[in-house]
C-alpha positions in Angstrom: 0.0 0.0 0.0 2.8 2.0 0.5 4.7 1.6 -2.8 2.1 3.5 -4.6 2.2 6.7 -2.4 5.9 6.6 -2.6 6.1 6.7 -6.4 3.2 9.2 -6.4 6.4 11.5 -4.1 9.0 11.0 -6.8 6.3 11.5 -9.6 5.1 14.8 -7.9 8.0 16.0 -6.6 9.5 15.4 -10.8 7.1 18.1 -11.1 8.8 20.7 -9.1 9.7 23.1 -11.7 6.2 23.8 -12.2 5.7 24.4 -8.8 8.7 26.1 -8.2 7.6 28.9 -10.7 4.9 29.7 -8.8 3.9 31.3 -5.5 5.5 28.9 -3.0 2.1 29.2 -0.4 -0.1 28.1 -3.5 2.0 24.8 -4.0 1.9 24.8 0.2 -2.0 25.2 0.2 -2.7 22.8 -3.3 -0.4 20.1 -1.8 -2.1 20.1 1.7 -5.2 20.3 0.0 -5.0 17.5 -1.9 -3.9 15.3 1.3 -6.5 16.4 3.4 -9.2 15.1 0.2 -6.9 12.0 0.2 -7.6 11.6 3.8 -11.1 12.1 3.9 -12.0 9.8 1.1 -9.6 7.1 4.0 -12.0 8.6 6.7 -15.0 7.5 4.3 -13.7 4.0 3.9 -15.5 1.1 4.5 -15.0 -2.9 5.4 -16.4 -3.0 1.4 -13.9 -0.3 -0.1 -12.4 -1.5 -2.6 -8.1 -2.0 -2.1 -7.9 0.1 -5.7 -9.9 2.9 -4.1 -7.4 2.6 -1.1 -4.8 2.3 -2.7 -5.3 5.3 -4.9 -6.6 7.6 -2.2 -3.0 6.7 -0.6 -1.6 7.5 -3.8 -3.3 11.1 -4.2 -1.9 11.4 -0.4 1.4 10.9 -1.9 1.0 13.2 -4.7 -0.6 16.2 -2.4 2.5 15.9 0.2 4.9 16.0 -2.8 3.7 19.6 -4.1 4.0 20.6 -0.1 7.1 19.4 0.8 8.9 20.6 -1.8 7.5 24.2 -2.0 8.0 24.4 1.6 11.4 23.3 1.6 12.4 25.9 -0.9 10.6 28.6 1.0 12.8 27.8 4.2 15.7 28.0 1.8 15.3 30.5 -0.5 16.1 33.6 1.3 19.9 31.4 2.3 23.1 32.0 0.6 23.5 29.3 -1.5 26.2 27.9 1.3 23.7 27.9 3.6 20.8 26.3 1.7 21.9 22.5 2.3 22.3 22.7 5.9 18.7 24.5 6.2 16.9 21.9 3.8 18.6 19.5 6.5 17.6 21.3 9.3 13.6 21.0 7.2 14.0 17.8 6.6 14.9 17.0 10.3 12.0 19.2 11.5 9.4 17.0 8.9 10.5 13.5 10.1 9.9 14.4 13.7 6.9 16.3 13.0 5.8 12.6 11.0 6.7 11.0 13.5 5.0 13.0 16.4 1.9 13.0 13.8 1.8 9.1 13.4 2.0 8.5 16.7 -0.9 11.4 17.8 -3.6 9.7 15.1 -2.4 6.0 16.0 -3.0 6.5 19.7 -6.5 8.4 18.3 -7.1 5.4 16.5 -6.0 2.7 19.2 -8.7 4.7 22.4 -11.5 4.7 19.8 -11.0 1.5 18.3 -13.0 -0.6 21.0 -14.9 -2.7 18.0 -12.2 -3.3 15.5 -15.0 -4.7 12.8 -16.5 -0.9 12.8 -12.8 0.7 12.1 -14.3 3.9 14.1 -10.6 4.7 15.5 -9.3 4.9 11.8 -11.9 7.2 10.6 -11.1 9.2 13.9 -7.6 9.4 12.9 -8.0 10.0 9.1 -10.9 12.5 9.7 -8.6 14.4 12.3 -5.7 14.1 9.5 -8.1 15.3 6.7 -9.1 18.6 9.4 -5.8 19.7 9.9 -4.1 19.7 6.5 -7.6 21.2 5.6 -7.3 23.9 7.8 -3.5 24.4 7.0 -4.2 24.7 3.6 -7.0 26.7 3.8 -5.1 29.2 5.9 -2.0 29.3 3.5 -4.4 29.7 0.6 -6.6 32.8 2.2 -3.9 34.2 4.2 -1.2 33.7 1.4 2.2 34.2 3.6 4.9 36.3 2.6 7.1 33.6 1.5 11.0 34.5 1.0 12.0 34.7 -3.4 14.8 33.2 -4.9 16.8 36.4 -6.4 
């Protein structure tokens, strides 16, 4: 289940020119969006979904983080001499695997103290739902608030 999200990364993030040429908060706010719709069509799921529709819900997920990631790196970059750029995208990329990893953990144990009838899966669509509101509402926010994002020179 996870192969397909992680070629949907490389696939989106081979699109980064594209984004890259554009306001980094709209690539922020489309990426986000997109994984919040990913993870409410999870939140929707049933014992009868099918594993394609899964599977490509987990894909768009991929997709969507992609276009974020990527923007949002190069907006913490940007503004850097270029000597300083690789040890900030580190210091990003450091920040977004414990901020994963903090994230996993928060919807799991969401999913684990709701998930008293494991036939119902009501923990999962807990944790998805509360996954689907957040990168909702960040997107929303960087999409109506548009941020003044550091530019490349």
């Amino acid at each position: 289940m996870l192969l397909p999200f992680s070629i949907m990364v490389v696939i989106g993030t081979g699109a980064g020119r594209w984004w890259l040429a554009r306001p980094r908060w709209a690539g922020m706010a489309t990426g986000l969006g997109v994984v919040a719709v990913a993870m409410a069509a999870l939140a929707a799921a049933t014992a009868t979904t099918s594993v394609a529709a899964l599977t490509l819900a987990v894909a768009i997920a991929g997709l969507g983080l992609s276009w974020a990631a990527l923007t949002s790196t190069d907006a913490a970059t940007a503004a850097l001499p270029m000597n300083q750029q690789g040890t900030a995208a580190g210091g990003v990329n450091t920040a977004a695997q414990i901020g994963t990893a903090v994230g996993v953990a928060a919807l799991l144990t969401l999913a684990t103290a709701l998930n008293n009838d494991p036939v119902s899966g009501r923990g999962y669509t807990a944790a998805f739902l509360a996954a689907a509101i957040t990168a909702g509402a960040v997107a929303l926010t960087l999409a109506t608030r548009r941020p003044r994002l550091a530019v490349t020179g």
